[in-house]
Gaussian input, Z-matrix of N, CA and C with variables (Angstrom, degrees):
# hf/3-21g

backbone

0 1
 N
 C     1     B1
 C     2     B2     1     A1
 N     3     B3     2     A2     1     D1
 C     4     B4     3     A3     2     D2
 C     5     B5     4     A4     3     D3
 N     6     B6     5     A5     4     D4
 C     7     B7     6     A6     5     D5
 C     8     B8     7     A7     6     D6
 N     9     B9     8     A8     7     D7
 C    10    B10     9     A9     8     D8
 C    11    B11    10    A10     9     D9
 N    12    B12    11    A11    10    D10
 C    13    B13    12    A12    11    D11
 C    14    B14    13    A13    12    D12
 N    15    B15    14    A14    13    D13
 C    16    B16    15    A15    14    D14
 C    17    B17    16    A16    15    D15
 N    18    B18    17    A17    16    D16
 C    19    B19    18    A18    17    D17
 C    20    B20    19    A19    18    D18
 N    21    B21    20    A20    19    D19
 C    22    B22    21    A21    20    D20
 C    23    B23    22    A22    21    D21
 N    24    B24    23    A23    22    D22
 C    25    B25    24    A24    23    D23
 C    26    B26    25    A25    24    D24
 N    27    B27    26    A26    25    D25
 C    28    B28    27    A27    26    D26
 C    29    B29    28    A28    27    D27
 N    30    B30    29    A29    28    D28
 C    31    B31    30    A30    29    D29
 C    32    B32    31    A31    30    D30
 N    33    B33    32    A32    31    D31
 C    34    B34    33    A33    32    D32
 C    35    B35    34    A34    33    D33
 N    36    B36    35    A35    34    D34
 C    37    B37    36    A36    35    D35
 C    38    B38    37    A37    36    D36
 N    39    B39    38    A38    37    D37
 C    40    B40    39    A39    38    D38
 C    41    B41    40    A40    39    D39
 N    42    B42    41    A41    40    D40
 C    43    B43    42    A42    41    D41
 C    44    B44    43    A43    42    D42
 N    45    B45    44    A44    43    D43
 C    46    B46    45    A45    44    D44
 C    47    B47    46    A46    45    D45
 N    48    B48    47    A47    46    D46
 C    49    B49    48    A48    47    D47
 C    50    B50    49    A49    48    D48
 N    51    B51    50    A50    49    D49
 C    52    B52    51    A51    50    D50
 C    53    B53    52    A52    51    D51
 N    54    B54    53    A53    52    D52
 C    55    B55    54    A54    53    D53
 C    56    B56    55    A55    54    D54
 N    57    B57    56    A56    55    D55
 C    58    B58    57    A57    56    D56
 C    59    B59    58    A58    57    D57
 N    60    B60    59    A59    58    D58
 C    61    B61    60    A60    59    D59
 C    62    B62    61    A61    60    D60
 N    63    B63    62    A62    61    D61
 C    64    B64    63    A63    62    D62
 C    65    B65    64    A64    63    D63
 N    66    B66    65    A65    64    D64
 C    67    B67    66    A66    65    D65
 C    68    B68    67    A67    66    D66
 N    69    B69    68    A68    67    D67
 C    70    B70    69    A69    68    D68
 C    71    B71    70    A70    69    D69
 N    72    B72    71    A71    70    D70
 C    73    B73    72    A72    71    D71
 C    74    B74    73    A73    72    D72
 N    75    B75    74    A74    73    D73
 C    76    B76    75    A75    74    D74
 C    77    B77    76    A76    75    D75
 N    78    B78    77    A77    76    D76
 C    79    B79    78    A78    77    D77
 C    80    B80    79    A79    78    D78
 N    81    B81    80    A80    79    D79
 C    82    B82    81    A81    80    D80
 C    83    B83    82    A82    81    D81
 N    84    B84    83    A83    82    D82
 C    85    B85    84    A84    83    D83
 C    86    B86    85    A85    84    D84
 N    87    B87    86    A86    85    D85
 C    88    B88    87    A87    86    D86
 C    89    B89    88    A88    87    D87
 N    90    B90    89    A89    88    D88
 C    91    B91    90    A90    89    D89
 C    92    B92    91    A91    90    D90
 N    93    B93    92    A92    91    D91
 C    94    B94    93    A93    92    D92
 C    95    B95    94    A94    93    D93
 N    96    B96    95    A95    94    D94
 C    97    B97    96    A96    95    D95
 C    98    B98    97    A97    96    D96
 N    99    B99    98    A98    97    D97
 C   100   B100    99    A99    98    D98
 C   101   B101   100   A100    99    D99
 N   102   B102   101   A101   100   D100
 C   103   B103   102   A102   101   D101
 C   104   B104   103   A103   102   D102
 N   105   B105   104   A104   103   D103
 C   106   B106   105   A105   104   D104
 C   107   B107   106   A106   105   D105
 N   108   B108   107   A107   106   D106
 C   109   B109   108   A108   107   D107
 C   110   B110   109   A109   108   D108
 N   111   B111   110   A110   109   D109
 C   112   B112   111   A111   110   D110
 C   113   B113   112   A112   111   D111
 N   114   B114   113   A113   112   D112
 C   115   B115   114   A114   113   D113
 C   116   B116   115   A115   114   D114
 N   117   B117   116   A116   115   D115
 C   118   B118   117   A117   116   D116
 C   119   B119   118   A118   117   D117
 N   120   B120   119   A119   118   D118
 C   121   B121   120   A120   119   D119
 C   122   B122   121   A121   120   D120
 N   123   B123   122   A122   121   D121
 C   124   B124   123   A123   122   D122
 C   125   B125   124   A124   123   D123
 N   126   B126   125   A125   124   D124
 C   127   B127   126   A126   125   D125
 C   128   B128   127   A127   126   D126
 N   129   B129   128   A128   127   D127
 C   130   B130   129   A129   128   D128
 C   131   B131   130   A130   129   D129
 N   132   B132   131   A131   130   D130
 C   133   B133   132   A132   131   D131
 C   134   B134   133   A133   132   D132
 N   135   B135   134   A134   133   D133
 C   136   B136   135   A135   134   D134
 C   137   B137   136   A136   135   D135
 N   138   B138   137   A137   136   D136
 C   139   B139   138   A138   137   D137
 C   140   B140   139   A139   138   D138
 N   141   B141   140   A140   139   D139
 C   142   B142   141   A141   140   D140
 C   143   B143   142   A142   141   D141
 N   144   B144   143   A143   142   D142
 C   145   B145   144   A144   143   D143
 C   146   B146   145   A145   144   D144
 N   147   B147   146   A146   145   D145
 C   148   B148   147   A147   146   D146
 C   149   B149   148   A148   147   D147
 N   150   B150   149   A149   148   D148
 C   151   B151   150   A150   149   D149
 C   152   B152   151   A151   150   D150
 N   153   B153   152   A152   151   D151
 C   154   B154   153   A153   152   D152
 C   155   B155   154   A154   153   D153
 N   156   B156   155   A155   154   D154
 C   157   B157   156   A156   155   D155
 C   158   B158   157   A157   156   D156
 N   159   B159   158   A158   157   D157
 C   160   B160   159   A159   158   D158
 C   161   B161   160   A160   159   D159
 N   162   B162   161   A161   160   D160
 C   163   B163   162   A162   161   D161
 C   164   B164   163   A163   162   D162
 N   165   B165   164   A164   163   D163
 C   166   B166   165   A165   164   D164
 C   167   B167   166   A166   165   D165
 N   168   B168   167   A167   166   D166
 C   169   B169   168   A168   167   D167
 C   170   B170   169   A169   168   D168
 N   171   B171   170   A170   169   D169
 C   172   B172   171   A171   170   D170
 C   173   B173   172   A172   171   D171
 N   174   B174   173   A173   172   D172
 C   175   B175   174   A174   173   D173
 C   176   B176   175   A175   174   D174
 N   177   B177   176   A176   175   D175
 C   178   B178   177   A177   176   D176
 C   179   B179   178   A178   177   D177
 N   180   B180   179   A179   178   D178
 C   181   B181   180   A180   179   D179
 C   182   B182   181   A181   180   D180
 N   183   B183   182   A182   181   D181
 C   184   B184   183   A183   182   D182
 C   185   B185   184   A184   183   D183
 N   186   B186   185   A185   184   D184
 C   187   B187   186   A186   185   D185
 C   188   B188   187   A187   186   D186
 N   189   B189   188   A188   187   D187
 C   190   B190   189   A189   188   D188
 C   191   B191   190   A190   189   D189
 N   192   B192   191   A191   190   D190
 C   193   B193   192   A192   191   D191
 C   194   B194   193   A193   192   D192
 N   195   B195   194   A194   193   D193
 C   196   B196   195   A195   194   D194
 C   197   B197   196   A196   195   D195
 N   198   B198   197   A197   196   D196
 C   199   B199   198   A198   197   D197
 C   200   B200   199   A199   198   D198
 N   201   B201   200   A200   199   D199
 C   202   B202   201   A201   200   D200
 C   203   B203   202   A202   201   D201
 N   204   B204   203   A203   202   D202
 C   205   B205   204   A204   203   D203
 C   206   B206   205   A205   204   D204
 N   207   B207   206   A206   205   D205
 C   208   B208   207   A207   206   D206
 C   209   B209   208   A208   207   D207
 N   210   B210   209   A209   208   D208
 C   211   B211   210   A210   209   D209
 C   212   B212   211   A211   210   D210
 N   213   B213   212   A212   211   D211
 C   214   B214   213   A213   212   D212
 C   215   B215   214   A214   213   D213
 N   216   B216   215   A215   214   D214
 C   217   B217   216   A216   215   D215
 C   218   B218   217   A217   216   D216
 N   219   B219   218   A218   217   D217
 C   220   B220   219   A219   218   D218
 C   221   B221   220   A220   219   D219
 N   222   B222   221   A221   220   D220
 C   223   B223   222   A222   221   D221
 C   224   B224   223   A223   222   D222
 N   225   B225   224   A224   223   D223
 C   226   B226   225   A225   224   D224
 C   227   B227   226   A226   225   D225
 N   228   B228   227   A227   226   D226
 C   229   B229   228   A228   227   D227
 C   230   B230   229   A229   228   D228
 N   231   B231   230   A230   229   D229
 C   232   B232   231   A231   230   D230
 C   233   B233   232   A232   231   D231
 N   234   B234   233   A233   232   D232
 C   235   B235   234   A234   233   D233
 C   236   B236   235   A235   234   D234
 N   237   B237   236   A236   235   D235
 C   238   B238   237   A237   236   D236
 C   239   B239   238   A238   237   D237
 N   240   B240   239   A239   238   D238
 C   241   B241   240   A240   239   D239
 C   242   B242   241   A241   240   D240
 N   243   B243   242   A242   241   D241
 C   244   B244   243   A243   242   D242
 C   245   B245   244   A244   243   D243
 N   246   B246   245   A245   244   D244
 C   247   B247   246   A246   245   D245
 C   248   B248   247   A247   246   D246
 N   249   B249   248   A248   247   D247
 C   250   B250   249   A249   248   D248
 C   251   B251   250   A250   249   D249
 N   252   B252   251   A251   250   D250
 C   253   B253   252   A252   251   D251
 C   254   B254   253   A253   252   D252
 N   255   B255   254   A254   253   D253
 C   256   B256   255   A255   254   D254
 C   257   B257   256   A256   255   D255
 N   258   B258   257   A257   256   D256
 C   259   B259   258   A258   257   D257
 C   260   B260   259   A259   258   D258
 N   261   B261   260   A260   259   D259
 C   262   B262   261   A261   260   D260
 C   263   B263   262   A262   261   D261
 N   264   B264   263   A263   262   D262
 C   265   B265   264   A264   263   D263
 C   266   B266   265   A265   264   D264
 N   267   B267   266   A266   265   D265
 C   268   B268   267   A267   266   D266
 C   269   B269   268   A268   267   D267
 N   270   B270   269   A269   268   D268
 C   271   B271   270   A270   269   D269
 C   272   B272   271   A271   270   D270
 N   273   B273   272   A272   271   D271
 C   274   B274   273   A273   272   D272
 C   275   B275   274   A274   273   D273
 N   276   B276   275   A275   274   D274
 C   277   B277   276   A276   275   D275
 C   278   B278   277   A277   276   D276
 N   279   B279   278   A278   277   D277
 C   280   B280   279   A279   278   D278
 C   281   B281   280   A280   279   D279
 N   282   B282   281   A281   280   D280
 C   283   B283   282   A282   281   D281
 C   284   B284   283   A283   282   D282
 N   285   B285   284   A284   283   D283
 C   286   B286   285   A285   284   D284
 C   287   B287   286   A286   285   D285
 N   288   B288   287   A287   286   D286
 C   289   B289   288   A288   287   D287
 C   290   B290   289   A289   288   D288
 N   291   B291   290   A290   289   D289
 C   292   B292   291   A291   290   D290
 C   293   B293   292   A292   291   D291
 N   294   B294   293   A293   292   D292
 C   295   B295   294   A294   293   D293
 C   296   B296   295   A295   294   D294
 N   297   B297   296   A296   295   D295
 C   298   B298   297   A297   296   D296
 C   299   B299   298   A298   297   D297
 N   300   B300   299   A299   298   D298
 C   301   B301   300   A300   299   D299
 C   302   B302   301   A301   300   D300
 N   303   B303   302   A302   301   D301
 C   304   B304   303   A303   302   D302
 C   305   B305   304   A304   303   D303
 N   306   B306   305   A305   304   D304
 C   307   B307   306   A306   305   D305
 C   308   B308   307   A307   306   D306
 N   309   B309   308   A308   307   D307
 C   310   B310   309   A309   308   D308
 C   311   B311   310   A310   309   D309
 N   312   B312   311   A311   310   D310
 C   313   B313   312   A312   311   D311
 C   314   B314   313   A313   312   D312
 N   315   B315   314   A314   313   D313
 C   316   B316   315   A315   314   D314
 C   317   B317   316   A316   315   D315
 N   318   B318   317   A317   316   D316
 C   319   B319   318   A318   317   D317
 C   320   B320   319   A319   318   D318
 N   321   B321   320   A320   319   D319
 C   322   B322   321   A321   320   D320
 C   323   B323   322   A322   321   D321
 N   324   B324   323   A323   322   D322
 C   325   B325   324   A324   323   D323
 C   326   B326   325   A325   324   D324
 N   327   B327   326   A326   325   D325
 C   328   B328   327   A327   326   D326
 C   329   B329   328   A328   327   D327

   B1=1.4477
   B2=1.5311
   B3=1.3789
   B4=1.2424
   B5=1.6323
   B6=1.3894
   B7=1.8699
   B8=1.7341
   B9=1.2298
   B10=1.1045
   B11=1.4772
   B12=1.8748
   B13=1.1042
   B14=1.5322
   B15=1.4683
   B16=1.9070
   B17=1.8794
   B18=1.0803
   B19=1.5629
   B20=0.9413
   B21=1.4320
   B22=1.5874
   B23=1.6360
   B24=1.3155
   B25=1.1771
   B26=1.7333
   B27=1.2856
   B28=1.3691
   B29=1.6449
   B30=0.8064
   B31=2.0727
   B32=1.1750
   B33=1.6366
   B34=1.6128
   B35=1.9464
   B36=0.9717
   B37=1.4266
   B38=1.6628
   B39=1.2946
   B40=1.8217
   B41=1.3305
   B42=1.7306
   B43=1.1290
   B44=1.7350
   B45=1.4195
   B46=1.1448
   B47=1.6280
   B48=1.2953
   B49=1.7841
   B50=1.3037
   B51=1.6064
   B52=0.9467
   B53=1.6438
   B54=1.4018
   B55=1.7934
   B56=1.1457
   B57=1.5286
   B58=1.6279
   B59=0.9942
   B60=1.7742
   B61=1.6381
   B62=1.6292
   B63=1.3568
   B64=1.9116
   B65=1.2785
   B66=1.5838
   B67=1.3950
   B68=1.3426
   B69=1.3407
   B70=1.2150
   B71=1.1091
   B72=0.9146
   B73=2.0380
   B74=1.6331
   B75=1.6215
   B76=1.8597
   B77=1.1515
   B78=1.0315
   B79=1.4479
   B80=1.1639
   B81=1.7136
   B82=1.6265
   B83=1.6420
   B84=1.6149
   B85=1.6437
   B86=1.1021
   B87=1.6367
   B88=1.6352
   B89=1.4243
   B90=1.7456
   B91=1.2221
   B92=1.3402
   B93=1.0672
   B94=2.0299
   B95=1.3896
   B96=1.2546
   B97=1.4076
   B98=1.5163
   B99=1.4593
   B100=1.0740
   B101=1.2694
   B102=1.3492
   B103=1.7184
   B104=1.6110
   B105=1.3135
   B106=1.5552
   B107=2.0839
   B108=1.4341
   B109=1.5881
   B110=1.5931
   B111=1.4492
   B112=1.6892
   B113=1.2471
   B114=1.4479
   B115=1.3842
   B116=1.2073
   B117=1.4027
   B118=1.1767
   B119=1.9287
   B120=1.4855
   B121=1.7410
   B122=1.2326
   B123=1.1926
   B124=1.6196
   B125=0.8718
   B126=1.3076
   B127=1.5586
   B128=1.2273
   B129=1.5663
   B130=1.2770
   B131=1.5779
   B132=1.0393
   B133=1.7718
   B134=1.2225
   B135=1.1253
   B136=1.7218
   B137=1.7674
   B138=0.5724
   B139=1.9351
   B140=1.6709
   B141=1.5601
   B142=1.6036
   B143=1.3565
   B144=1.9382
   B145=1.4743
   B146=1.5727
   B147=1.1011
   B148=1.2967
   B149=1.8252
   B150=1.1561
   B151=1.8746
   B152=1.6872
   B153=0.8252
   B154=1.8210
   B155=1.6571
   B156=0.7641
   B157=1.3068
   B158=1.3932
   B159=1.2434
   B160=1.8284
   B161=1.6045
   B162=1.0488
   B163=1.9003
   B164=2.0395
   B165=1.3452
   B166=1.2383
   B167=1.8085
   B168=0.6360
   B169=1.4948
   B170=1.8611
   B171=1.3809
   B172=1.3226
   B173=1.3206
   B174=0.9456
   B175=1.5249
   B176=1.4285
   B177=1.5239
   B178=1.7713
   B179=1.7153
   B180=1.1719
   B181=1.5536
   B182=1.5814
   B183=1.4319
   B184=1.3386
   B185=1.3174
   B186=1.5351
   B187=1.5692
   B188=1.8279
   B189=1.6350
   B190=1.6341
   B191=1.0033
   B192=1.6533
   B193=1.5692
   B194=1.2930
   B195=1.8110
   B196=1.1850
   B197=1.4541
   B198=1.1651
   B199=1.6107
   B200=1.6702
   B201=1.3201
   B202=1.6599
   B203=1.2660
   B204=1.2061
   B205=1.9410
   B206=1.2344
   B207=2.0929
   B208=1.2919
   B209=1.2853
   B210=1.5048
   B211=1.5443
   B212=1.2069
   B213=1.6888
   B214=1.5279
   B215=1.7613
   B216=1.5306
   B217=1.7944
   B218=1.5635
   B219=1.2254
   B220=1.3578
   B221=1.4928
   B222=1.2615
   B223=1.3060
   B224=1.9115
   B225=1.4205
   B226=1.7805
   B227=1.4653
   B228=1.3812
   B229=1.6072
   B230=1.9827
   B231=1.2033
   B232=1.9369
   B233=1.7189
   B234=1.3284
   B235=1.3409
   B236=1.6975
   B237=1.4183
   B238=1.6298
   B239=1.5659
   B240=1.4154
   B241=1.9290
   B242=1.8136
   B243=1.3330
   B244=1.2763
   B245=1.4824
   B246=1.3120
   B247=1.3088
   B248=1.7512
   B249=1.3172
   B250=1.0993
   B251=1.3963
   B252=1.4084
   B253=1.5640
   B254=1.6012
   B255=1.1237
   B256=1.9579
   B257=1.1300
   B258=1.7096
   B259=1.3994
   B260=1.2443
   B261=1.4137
   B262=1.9421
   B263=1.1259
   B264=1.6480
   B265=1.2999
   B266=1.6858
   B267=1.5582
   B268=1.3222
   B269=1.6633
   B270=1.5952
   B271=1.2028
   B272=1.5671
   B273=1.4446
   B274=1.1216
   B275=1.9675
   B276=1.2627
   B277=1.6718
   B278=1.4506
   B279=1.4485
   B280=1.3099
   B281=1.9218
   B282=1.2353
   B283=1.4873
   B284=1.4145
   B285=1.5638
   B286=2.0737
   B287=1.5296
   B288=1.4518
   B289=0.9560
   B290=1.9256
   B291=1.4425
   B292=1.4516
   B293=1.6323
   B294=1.2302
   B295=1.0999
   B296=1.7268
   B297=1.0860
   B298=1.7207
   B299=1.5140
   B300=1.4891
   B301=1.4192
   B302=1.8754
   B303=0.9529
   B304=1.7682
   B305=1.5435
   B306=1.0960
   B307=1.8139
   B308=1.8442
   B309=1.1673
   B310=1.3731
   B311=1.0814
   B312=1.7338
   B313=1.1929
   B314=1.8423
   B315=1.7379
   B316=2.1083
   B317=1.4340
   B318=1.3390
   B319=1.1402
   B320=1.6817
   B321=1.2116
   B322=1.8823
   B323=1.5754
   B324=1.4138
   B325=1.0753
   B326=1.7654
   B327=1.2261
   B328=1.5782
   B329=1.6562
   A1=110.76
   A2=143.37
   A3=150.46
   A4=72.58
   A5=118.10
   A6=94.33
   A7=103.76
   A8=132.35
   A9=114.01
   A10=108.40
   A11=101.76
   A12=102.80
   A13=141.67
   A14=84.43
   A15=114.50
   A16=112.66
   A17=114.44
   A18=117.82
   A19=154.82
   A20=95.84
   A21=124.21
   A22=126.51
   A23=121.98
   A24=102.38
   A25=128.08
   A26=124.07
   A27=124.88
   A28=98.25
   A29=129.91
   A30=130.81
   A31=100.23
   A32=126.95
   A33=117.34
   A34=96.79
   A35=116.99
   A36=117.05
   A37=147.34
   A38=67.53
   A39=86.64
   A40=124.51
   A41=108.40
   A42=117.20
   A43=139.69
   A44=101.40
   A45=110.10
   A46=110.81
   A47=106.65
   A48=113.41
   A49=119.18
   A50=100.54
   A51=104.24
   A52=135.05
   A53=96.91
   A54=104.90
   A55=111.94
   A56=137.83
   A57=129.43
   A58=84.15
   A59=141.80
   A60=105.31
   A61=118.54
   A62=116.98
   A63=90.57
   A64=112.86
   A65=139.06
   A66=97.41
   A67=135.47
   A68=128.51
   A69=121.77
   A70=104.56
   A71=138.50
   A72=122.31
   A73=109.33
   A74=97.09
   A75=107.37
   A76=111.30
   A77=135.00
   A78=140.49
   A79=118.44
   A80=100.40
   A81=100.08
   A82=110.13
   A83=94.35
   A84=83.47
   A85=141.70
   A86=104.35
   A87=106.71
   A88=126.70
   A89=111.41
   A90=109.11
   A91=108.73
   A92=119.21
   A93=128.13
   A94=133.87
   A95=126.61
   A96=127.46
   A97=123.39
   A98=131.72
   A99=118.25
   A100=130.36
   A101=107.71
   A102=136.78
   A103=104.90
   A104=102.69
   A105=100.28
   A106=93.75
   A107=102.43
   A108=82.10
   A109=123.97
   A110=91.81
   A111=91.94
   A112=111.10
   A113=105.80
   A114=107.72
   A115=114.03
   A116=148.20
   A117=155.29
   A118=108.99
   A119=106.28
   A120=100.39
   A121=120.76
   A122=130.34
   A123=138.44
   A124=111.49
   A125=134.22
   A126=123.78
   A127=127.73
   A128=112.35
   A129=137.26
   A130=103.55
   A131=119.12
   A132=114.93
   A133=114.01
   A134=129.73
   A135=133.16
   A136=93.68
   A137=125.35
   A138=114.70
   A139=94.77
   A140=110.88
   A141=106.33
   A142=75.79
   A143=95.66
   A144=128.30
   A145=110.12
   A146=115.30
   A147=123.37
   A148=115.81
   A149=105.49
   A150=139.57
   A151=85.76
   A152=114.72
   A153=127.94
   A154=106.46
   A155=121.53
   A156=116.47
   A157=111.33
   A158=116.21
   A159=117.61
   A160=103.97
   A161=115.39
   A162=120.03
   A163=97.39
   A164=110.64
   A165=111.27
   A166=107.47
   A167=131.53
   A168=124.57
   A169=119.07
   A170=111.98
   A171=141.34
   A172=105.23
   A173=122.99
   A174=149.98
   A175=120.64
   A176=90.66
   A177=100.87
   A178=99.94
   A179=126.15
   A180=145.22
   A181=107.74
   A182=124.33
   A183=112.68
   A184=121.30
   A185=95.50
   A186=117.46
   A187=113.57
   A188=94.75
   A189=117.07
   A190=117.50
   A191=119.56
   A192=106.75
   A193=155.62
   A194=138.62
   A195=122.12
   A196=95.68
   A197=132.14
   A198=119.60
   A199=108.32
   A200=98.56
   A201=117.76
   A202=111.32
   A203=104.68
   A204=109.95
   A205=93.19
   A206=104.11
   A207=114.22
   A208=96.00
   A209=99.21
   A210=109.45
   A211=101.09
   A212=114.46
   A213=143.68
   A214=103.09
   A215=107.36
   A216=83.51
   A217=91.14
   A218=140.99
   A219=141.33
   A220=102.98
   A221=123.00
   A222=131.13
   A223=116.92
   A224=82.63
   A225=79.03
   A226=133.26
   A227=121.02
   A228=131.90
   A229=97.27
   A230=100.89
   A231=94.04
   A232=98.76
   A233=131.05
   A234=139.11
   A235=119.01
   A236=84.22
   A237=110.28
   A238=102.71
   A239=112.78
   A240=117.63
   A241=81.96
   A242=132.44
   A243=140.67
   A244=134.94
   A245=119.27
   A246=99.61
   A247=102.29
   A248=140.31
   A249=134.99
   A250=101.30
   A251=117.00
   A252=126.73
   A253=119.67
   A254=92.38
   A255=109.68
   A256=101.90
   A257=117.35
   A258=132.79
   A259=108.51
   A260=126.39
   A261=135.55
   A262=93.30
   A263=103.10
   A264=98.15
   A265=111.41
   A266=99.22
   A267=102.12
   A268=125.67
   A269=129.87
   A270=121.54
   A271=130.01
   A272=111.79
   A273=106.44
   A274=113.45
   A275=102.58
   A276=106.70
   A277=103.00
   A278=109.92
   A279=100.07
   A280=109.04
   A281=97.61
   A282=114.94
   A283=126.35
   A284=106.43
   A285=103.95
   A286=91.19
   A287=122.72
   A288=121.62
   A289=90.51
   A290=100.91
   A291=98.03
   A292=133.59
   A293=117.42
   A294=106.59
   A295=97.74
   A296=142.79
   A297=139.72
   A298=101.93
   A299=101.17
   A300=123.97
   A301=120.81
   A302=120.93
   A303=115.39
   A304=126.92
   A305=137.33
   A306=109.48
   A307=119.64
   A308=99.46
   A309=88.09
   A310=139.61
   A311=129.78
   A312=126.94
   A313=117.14
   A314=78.98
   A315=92.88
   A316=97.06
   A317=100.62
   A318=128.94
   A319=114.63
   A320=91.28
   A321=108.30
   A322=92.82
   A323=126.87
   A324=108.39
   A325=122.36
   A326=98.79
   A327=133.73
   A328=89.79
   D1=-28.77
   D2=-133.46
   D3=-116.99
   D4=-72.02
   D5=-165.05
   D6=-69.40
   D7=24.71
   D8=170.29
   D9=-87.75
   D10=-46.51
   D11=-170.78
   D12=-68.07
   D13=-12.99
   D14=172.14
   D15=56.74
   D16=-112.16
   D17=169.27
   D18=-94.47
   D19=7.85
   D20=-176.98
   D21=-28.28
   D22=159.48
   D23=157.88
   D24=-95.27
   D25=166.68
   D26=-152.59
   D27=-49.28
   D28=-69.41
   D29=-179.67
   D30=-32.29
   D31=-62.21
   D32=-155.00
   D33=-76.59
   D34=-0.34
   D35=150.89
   D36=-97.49
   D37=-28.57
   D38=175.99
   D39=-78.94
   D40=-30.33
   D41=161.94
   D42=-66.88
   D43=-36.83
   D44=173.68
   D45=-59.37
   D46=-58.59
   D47=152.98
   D48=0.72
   D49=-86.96
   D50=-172.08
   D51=-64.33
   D52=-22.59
   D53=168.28
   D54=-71.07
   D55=-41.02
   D56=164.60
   D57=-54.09
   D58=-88.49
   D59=-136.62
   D60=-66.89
   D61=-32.17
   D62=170.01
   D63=-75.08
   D64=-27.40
   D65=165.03
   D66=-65.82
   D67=-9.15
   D68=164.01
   D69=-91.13
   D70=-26.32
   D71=166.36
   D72=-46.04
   D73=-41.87
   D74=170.73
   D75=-53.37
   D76=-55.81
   D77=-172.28
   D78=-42.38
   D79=-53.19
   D80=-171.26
   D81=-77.62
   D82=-44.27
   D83=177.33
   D84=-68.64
   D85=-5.45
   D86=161.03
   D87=-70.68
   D88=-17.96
   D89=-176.13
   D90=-83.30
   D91=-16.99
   D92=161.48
   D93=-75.12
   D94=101.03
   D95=161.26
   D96=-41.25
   D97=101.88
   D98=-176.73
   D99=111.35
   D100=-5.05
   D101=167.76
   D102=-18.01
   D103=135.98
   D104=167.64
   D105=-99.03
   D106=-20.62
   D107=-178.44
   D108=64.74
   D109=44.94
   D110=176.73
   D111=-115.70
   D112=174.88
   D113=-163.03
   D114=-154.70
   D115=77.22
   D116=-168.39
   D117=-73.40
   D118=117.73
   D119=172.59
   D120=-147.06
   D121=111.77
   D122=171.43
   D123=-29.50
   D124=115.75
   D125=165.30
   D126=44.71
   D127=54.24
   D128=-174.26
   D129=-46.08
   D130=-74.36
   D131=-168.75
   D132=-92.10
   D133=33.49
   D134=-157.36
   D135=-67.08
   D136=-76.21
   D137=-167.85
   D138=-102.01
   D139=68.42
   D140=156.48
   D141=-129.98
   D142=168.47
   D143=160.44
   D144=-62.43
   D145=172.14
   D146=172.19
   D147=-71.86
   D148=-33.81
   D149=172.48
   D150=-56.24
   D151=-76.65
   D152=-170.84
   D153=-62.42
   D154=-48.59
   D155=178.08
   D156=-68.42
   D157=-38.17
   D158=169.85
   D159=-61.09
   D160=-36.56
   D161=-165.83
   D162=-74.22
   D163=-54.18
   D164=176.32
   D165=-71.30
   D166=-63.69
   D167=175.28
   D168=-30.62
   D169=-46.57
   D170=167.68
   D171=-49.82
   D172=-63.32
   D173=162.25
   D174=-25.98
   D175=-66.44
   D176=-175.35
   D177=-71.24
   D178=-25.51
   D179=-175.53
   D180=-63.78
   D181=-44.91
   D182=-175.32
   D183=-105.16
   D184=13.51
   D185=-177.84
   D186=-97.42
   D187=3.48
   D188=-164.87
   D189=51.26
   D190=19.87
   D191=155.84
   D192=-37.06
   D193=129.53
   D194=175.03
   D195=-85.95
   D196=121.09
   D197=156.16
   D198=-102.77
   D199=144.86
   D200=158.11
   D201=-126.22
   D202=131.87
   D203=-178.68
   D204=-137.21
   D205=-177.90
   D206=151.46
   D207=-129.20
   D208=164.12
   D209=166.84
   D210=-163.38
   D211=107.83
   D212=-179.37
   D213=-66.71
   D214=-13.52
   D215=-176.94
   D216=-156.54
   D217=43.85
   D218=174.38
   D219=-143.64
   D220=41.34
   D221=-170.32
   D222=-80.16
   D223=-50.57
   D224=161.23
   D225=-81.38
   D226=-22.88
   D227=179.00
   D228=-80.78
   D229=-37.11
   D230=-173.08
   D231=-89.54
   D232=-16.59
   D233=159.91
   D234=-20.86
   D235=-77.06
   D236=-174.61
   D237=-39.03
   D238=-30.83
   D239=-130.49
   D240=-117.09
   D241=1.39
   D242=-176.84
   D243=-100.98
   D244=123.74
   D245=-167.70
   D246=-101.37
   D247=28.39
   D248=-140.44
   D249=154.20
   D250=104.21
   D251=177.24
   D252=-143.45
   D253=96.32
   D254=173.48
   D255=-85.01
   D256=111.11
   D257=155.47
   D258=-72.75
   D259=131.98
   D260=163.60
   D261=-113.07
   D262=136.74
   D263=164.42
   D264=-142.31
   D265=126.66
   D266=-170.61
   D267=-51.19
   D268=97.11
   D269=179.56
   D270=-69.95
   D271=-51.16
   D272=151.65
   D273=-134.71
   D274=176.21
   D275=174.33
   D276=-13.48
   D277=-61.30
   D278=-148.31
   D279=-118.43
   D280=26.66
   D281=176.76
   D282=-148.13
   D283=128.00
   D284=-168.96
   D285=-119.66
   D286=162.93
   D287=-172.44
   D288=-152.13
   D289=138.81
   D290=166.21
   D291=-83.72
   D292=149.35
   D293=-146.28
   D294=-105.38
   D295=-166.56
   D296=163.64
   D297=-120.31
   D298=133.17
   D299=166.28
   D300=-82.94
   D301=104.17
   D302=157.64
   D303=-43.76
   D304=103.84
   D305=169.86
   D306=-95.92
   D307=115.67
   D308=158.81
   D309=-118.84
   D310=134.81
   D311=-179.13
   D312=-52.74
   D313=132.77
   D314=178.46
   D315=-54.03
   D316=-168.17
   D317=159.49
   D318=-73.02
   D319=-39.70
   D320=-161.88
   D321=-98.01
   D322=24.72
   D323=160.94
   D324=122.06
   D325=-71.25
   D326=-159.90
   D327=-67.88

């Protein structure tokens, strides 16, 4: 996959990525009755647009995904697209502490 993708920029790689790994996450969990369907990913959208990150998020959503990620700097664009957001925040070297989230209703609803 890596010499296919040649020089791309980070999205037109990252994406393809990411569709092999949930369809093979699909794969297996279809062969299981009872799937929790989770999905743990580092820095899931790290070099997508905000456009792209809504399309993959959307994505992982009608596929009945559980996802857990992090994302150290896409906090407000992957926000919106979240139903459940634990801020950590590193206090010192050797101590993180979680932080509390506010929600407020949009305009549009959600």
């Amino acid at each position: 996959m890596s010499r296919q993708t040649g020089y791309s920029s980070g999205a037109e790689v990252q994406i393809p990525y990411l569709l092999i790994l949930t369809s093979t996450l699909l794969m297996i969990y279809y062969q299981r009755t009872n799937s929790t369907r989770l999905v743990f990913i580092d820095e899931l959208c790290a070099k997508m647009d905000p456009g792209n990150v809504k399309l993959m998020l959307d994505f992982m959503k009608q596929q009945k995904l559980q996802v857990i990620f992090c994302s150290p700097d896409k906090a407000e664009t992957i926000g919106n697209e979240c139903e459940v957001i634990l801020p950590v925040l590193r206090v010192r070297p050797d101590s993180m502490q979680l932080g509390i989230v506010q929600f407020y209703e949009r305009e549009d609803g959600r």
